[in-house]
C-alpha positions in Angstrom: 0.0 0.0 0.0 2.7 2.6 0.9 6.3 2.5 -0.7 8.7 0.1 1.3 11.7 1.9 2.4 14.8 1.3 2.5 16.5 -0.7 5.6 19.5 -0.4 5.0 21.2 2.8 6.6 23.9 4.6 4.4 25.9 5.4 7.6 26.8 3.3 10.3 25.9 3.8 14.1 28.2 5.4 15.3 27.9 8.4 12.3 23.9 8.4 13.3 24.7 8.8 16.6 27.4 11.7 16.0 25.1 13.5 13.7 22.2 13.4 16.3 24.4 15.0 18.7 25.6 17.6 16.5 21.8 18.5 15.1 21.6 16.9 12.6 25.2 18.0 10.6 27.2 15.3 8.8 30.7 14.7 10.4 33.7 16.2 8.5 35.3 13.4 5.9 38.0 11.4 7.7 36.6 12.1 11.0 36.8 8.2 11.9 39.5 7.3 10.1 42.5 5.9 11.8 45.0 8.1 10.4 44.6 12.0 11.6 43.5 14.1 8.4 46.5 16.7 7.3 45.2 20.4 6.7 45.6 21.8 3.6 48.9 24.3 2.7 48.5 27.2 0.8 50.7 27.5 -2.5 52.1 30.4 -0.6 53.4 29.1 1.7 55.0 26.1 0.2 56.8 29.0 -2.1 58.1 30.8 0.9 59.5 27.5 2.8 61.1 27.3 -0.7 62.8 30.6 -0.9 63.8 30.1 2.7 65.6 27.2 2.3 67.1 28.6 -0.8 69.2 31.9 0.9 72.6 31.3 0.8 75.1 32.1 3.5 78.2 34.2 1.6 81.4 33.6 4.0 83.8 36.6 4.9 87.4 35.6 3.5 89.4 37.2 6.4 92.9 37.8 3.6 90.3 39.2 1.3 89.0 41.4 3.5 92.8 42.6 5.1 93.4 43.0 1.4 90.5 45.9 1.0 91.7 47.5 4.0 95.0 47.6 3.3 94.3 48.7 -0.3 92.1 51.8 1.5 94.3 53.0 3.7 97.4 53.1 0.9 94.5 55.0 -1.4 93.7 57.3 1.3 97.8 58.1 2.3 98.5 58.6 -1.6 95.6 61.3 -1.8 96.5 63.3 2.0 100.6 62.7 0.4 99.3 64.6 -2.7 97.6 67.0 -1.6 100.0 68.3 0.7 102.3 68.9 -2.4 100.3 72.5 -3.2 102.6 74.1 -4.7 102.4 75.7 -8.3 105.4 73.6 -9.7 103.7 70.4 -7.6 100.4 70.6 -9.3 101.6 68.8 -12.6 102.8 65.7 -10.6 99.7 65.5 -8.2 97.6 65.0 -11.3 99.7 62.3 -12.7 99.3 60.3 -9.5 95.5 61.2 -9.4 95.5 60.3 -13.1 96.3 56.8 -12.0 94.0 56.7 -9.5 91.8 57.5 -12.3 92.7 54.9 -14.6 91.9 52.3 -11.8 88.8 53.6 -10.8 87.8 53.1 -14.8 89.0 49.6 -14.9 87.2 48.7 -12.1 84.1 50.1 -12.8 83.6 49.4 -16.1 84.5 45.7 -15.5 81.7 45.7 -12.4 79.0 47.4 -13.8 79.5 46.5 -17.7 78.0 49.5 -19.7 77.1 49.3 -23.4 80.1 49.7 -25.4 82.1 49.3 -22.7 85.5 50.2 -24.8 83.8 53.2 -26.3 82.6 54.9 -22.7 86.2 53.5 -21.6 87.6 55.8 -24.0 85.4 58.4 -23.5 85.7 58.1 -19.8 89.6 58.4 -20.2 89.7 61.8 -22.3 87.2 62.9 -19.8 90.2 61.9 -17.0 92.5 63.7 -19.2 90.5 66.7 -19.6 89.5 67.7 -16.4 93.0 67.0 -14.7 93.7 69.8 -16.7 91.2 72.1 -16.3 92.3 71.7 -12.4 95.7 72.6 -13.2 95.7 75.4 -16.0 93.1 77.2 -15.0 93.9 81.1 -13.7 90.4 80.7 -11.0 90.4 77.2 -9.7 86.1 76.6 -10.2 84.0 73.9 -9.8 81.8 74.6 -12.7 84.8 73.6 -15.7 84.8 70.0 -14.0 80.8 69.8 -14.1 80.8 71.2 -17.6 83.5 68.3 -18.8 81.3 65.7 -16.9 78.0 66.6 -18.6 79.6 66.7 -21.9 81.7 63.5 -21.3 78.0 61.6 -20.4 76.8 62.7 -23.5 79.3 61.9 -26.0 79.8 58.2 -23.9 75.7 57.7 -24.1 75.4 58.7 -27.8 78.4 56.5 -28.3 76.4 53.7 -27.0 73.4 54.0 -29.5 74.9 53.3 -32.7 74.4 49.5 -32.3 70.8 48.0 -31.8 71.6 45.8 -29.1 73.9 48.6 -27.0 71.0 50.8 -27.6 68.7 48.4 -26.3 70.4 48.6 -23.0 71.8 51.8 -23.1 68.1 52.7 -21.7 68.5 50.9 -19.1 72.3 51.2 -17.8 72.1 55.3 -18.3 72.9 55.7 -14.2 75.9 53.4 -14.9 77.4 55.5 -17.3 76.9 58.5 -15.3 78.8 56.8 -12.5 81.6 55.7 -14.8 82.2 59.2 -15.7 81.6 61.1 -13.0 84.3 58.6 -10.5 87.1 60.0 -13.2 85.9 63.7 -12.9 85.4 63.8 -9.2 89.2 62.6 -8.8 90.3 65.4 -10.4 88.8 67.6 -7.6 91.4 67.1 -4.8 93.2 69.1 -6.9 91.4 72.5 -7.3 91.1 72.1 -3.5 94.4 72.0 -3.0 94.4 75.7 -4.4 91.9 76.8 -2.6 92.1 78.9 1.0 91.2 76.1 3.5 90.9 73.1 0.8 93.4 71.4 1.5 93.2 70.8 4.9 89.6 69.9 5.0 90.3 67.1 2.1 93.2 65.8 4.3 90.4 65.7 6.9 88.1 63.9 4.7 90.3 61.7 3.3 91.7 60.7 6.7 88.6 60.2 8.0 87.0 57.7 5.2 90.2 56.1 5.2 90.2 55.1 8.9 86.6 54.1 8.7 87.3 51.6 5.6 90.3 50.0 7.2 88.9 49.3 10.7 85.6 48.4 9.2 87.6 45.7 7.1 90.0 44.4 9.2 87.1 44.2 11.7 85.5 42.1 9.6 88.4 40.1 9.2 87.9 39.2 12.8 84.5 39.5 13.9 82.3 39.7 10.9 78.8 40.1 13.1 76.1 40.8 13.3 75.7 40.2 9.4 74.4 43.2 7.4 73.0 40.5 4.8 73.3 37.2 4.1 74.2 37.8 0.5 77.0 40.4 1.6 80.0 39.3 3.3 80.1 42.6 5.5 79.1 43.4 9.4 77.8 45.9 11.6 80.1 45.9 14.0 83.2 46.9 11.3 80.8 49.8 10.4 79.9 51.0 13.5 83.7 50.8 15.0 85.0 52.4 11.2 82.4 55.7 11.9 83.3 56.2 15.8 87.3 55.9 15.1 87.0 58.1 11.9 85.0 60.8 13.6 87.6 60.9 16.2 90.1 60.7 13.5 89.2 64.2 12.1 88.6 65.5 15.4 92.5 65.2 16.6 93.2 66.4 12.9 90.6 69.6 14.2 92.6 70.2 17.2 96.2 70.4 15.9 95.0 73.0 12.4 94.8 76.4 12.3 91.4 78.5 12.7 89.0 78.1 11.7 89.1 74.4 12.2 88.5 73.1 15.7 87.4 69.9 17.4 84.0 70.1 17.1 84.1 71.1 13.1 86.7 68.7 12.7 84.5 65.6 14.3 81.4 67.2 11.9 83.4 67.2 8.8 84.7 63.3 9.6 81.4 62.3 10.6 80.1 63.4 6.8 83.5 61.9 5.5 82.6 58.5 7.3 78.9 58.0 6.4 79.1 59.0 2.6 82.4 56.7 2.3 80.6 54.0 4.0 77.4 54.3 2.0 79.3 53.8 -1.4 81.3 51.0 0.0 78.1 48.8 1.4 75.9 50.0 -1.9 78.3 48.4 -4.0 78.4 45.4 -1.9 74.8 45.5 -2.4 75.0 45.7 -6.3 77.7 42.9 -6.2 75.2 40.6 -4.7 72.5 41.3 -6.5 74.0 40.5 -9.6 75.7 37.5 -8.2 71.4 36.7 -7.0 70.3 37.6 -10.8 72.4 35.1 -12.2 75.3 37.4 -14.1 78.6 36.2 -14.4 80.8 37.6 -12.3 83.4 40.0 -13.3 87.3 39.6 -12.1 88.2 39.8 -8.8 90.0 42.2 -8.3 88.4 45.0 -10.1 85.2 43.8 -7.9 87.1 44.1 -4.9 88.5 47.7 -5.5 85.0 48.9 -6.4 84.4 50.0 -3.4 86.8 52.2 -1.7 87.8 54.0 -4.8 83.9 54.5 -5.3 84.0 56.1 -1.7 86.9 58.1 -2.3 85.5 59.7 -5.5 82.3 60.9 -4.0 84.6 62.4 -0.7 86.1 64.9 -3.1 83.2 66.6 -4.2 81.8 66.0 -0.3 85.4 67.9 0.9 85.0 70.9 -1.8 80.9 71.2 -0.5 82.3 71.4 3.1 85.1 73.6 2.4 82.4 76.3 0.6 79.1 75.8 2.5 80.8 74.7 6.5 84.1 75.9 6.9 84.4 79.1 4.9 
């Protein structure tokens, strides 16, 4: 008369009885299996375990890094050597030596950062060199302004140089800020020497110099020694070295301060080398940081030693332009 129904249940006992107790919900899937059910892992996080597992640890080489040092503090006693040379028949050799200095900082930053046409903004770079070393040296007004016409021009003639092939123009885009680096590292060398004919210019480049030059040396041989706590993983440098490099070179500048003639003091003295310190140290870790993100993007690296010099005659370009700033806008 009425439908039969079915007898047999689709759960068993104890699944009724669980879903009576809950209201009438049906238990989650696995709930009475023997094994525990695994929660699910978001793509996300699978990735980051990945890229976790995947940072790699670059070791400090202790000779490598007592190499740097050393090779700062003989840049840094060639440019205070120089620049105490200032008189008018001393100008001539000063420039060869800065000319040298010139030569390296090309070599090693051409190699590093690898411009389009490199040989043609190599050459472009070195008649730049040549140009404004003797701009500092001829000219009746010792000025600023020449050297920053002569680097503006040298960028030009180096980035249209770079154009004339499709695939240097491709990157010439690109690598522009490279270029302008190149060039203006040669041109800024040639300011310790309109400095050193300036009232006051010399001594606050000796202070600058001094005081970058003590900060890379202790910073490196630190981390020779005790290379913690690590900046980075990627970059074989540490805090410590940094730290200990700014407090000695401050104090550096500030015993130069006390034994110079007015207007330089203590207190100026520890200013100027605290400006020295910080701008040498920021090109010195930045190019650490460039090195290892190219090493992280896959590029081939360049040859040692130009890689290693990068830095410290990177820092010592930008303190010439820092010392003729101070010398104009703090001291005088």
């Amino acid at each position: 008369m009425f439908p039969s129904m079915p007898q047999d249940d689709p759960w068993d006992a104890d699944a009724s009885r669980e879903i009576a107790r809950s209201g009438g919900k049906r238990p989650p899937v696995g709930a009475y299996d023997d094994e525990p059910v695994e929660p699910e892992r978001d793509s996300d996080d699978v990735e980051d375990d990945d890229e976790f597992e995947e940072i790699e640890v670059v070791p400090v080489r202790r000779q490598l890094s007592l190499a740097i040092a050393g090779f700062s503090a003989l840049l840094a006693a060639g440019l205070i050597l120089g620049a105490q040379t200032s008189a008018p028949d001393a100008r001539l050799p000063y420039a060869i030596v800065l000319f040298g200095v010139q030569a390296l900082y090309l070599i090693a930053w051409i190699m590093a950062l690898r411009p389009p046409a490199a040989a043609v903004t190599a050459g472009v770079s070195g008649v730049v060199a040549l140009v404004a070393d003797y701009q500092a040296v001829t000219r009746a007004q010792p000025s600023l302004l020449p050297l920053v016409w002569v680097l503006l021009g040298g960028f030009v003639v180096a980035f249209v140089g770079q154009l004339f092939r499709a695939g240097d123009r491709a990157r010439a885009r690109d690598s522009w800020r490279a270029t302008l680096a190149i060039v203006a590292g040669v041109v800024a060398y040639a300011v310790p020497i309109v400095l050193t004919r300036q009232e006051s210019g010399t001594q606050t480049l000796v202070m600058c110099v001094a005081a970058a030059g003590v900060a890379l040396l202790v910073a490196r041989a630190t981390d020779a020694i005790f290379p913690k706590p690590r900046i980075a993983a990627q970059v074989p440098r540490g805090a410590t070295g940094v730290v200990a490099g700014a407090m000695l070179g401050t104090l550096a500048a500030a015993a130069l301060g006390s034994v110079l003639v007015l207007p330089f003091t203590p207190a100026k003295g520890a200013v100027i080398g605290l400006i020295a310190v910080v701008a040498a140290h920021l090109v010195d870790l930045a190019v650490n940081f460039g090195q290892a993100g190219r090493r992280l993007a896959g590029d081939a690296p360049t040859f040692w030693v130009a890689r290693h010099m990068q830095g410290p005659l990177g820092a010592f370009a930008l303190i010439a332009p820092v010392a003729y700033a101070l010398t104009h806008w703090y001291v005088g």
